[in-house]
N, C-alpha and C positions, 0 to 999 in steps of 0.2 A: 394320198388318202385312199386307203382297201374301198372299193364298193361293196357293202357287204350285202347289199338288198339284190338279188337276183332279178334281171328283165324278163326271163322267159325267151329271150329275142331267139327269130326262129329262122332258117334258114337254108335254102334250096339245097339237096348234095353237091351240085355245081358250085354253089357261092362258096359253101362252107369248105370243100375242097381245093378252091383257090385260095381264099383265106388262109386256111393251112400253110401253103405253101408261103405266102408273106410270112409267115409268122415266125414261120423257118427263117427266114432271109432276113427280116429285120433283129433275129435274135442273133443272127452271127456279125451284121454288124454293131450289137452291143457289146460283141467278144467273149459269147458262146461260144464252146465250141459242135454242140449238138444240142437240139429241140426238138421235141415229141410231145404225140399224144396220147394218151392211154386213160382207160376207162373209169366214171370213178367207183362202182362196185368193185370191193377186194377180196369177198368171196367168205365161205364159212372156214376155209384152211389158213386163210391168215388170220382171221379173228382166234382159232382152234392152236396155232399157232403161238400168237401173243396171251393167250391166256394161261399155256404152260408154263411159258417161260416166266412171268408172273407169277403163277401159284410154285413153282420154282425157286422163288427168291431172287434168279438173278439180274433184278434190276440194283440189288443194292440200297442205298440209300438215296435211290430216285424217285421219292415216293411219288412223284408227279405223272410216273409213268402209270403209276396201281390208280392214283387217284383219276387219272381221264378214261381208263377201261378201252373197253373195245371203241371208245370213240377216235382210238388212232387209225382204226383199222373200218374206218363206216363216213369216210370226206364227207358225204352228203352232212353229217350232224355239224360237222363245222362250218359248213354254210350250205344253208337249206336251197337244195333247186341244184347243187350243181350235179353236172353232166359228164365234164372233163378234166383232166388235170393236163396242165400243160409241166413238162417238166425239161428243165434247163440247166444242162452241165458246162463246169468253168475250168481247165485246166490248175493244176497250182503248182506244178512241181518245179520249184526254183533254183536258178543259177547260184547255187550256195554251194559251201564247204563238201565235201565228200561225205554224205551220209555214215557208210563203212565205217572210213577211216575215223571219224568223230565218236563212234560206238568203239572205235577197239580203243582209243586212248583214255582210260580210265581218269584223267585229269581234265577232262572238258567235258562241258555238257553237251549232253544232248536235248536237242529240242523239238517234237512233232515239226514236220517239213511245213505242215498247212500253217502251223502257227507264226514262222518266222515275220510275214508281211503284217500288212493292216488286215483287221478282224475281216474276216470273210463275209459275215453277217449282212456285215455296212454294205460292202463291194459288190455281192448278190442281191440284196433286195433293192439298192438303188437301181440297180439293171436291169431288176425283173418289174420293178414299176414303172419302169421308162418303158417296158415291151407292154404289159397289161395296158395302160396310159393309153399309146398308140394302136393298141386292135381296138380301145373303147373311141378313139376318135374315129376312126373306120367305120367299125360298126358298135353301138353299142350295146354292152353286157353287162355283167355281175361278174363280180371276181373277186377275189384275195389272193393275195401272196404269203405266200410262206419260204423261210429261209432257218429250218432247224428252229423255228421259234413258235412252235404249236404241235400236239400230239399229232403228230403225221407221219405215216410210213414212207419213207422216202423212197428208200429200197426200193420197195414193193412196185411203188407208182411208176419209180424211173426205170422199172422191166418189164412195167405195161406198157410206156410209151418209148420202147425199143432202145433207151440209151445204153443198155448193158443187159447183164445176167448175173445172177446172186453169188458172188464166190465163195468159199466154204469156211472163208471168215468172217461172213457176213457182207462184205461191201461190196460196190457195187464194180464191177469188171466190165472192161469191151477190149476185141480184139485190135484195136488201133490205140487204144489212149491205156489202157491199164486201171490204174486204181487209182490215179492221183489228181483228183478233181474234187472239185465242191456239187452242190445238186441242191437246185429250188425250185420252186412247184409256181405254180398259176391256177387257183379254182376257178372255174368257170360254167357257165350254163348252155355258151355255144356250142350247139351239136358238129364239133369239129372232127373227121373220121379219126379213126384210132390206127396207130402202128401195132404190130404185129410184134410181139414178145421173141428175142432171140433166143436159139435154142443155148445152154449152157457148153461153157469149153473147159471146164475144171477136169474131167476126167478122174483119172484114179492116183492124181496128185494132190501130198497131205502136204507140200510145204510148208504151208503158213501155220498147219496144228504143230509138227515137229518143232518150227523157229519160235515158238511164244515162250517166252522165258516165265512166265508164270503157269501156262499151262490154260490159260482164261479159254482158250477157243478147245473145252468141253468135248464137241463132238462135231463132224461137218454140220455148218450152220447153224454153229447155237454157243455162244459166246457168255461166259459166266462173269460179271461187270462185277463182281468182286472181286476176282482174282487180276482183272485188264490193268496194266501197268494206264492207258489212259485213265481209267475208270478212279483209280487208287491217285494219280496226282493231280486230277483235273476236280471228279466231284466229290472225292471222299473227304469232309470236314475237318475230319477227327483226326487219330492217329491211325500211319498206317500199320497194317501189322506185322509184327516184327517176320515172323517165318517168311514175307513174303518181300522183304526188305534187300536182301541180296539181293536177288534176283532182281530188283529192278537197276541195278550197275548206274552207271550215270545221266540216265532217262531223267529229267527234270520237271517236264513237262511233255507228253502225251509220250506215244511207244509207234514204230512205224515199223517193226521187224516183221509183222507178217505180208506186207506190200514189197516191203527191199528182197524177199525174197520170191515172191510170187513172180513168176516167168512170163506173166503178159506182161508186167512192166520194164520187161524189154527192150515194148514198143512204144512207154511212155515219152512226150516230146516236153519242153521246156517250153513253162506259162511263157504267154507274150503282155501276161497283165503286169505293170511296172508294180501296181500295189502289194505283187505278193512276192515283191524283193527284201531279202532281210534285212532285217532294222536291228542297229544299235550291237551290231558283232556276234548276235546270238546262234550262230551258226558256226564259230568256232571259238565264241567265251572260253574261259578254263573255271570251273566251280568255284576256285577261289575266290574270282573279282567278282563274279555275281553275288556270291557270298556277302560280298562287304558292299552291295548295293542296300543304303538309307531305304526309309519307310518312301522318305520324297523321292529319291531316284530313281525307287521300282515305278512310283506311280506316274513319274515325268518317260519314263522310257518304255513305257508297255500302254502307253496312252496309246488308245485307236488300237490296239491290237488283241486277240484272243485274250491272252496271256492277264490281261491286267482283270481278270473277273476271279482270278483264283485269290488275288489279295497276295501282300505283302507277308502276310504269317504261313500261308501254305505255302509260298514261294521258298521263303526261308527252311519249312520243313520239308519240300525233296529236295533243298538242295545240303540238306545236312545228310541224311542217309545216302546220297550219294556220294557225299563226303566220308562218311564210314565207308563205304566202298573203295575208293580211291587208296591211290599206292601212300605208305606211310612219306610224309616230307615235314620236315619245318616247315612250312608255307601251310598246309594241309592241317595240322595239327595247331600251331596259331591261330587259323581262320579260326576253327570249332570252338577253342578255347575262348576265344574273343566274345562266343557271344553264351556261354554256359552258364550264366546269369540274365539272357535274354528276359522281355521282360511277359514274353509268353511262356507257359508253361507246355504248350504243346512244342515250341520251338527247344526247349530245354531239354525235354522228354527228349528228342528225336538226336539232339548235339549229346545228351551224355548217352546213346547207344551208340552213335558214329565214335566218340570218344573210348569207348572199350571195345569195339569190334580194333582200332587200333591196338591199343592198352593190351592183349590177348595176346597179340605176338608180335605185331606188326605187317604190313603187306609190302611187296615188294614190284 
């Protein structure tokens, strides 16, 4: 259970600065693999920030983001009294199929690398209330946890409390780890000191705008969630649209091409967390068999994992456009066929384009 009532609890720089340092220590043996603290004012440029990109449009059909306002960008509104935000990154990059090679074979899916294990959600906030938990038995405070489950700037936070710097596709970067981690926060009132903001290593490298196959990363640091191959199979309801259909090739569920090519990820190491081992072959499926996974089979095999919040009908609908994508085969052309009576209409819509992007000429 969040504390969400602040103590005020007040505490010498000495205390508070050993504090810190536990805090550090017991977060890595929760299997952090970094912990920070940073400040919780975020200043009038990221509120000035987030409001662009909002009056922008490009949240998409995230109305949740227009409806919480600048109170992503003002922690204190979310819990009154805090001071700090502790913030806590988790490796995830797992021992699965060749990234690469799974994007070049037009007949397997692809699946976001964060998604293959159990939901990240579950995995981070149990970790982070087992760390809050134990500073409030220490000493106690006020707090909340967050884990992508409250308008919060995550980014932002976890580059006040030193775990990275902004890369120009938006996520968060370090020069040991890369991009391939999760990030949950700790509000808090303990006047804990603050880490020092690293300075940026992007330089005058556009990788990740060049590799986006829809074009979604705009401009350095501003990412258009209409156009985001994640944005398009994770929260877009409806249908996707057709111009922007190619382009997303066998992507099924999230898009990782501007990470696979960003050059810190060089340095990325392999999670040591077993949970974000993939489950149920989704790291090197072929579209077909996913294809003919039942309403019960998606919902038995995506149990506990990301994946199972998109639902069994939007599942079905990127996996038919990327069925239209894939090389012409009997295999490929029966799946579609099998279900062009489905008993969705968005699923229909999406099998009879896959069905004439074939129909057209055929791909080879």
């Amino acid at each position: 259970m969040d504390h969400r009532t602040l103590s005020g609890q007040g505490l010498s720089p000495d205390a508070a600065h050993a504090l810190k340092q536990r805090i550090v220590a017991w977060g890595r043996e929760l299997g952090f693999d970094a912990v920070g603290v940073g400040g919780a004012e975020l200043g009038e440029a990221a509120e000035r920030g987030l409001a662009a990109w909002l009056a922008a449009g490009h949240h998409g059909e995230m109305d949740y983001m227009a409806r919480h306002g600048m109170k992503r960008a003002r922690p204190a509104e979310l819990l009154p009294g805090t001071l700090r935000v502790i913030s806590a990154r988790m490796n995830y990059w797992p021992d699965a199929a060749d990234a690469a090679a799974n994007l070049a074979d037009a007949g397997r899916a692809y699946v976001s690398r964060y998604a293959l294990g159990r939901d990240y959600h579950k995995v981070l906030r149990n970790r982070l209330q087992r760390l809050a938990t134990r500073i409030h038995e220490e000493v106690p405070h006020g707090y909340r946890v967050f884990v992508d489950s409250a308008p919060v700037m995550e980014v932002e936070l976890a580059t006040r409390a030193a775990l990275g710097w902004r890369g120009k596709h938006t996520l968060l970067l370090d020069r040991q780890a890369g991009s391939w981690f999760f990030l949950g926060e700790i509000f808090t009132d303990l006047p804990l000191p603050e880490d020092e903001a690293p300075v940026p290593h992007c330089g005058r490298c556009t990788a990740c705008l060049d590799a986006c196959p829809t074009g979604a990363i705009v401009a350095p640091y501003e990412v258009d969630a209409r156009r985001c191959i994640s944005y398009l199979t994770i929260e877009l309801h409806g249908p996707i649209p057709e111009a922007l259909r190619p382009a997303i090739g066998n992507r099924i569920y999230g898009c990782d091409d501007c990470q696979l090519v960003c050059p810190w990820n060089r340095f990325a190491r392999r999670t040591a967390e077993p949970d974000f081992t993939p489950r149920n072959r989704l790291d090197e499926a072929t579209l077909v068999e996913l294809f003919a996974w039942s309403a019960e089979t998606f919902a038995e095999r995506t149990a506990g994992s990301a994946i199972h919040r998109i639902g069994h009908e939007r599942w079905l609908r990127n996996l038919a456009v990327a069925l239209g994508n894939a090389p012409t085969t009997p295999a490929v052309l029966a799946a579609l066929r099998a279900r062009a009576d489905d008993a969705s209409a968005l699923v229909r819509e999406h099998v009879a384009w896959a069905l004439a992007q074939h129909e057209a000429g055929g791909k080879s």
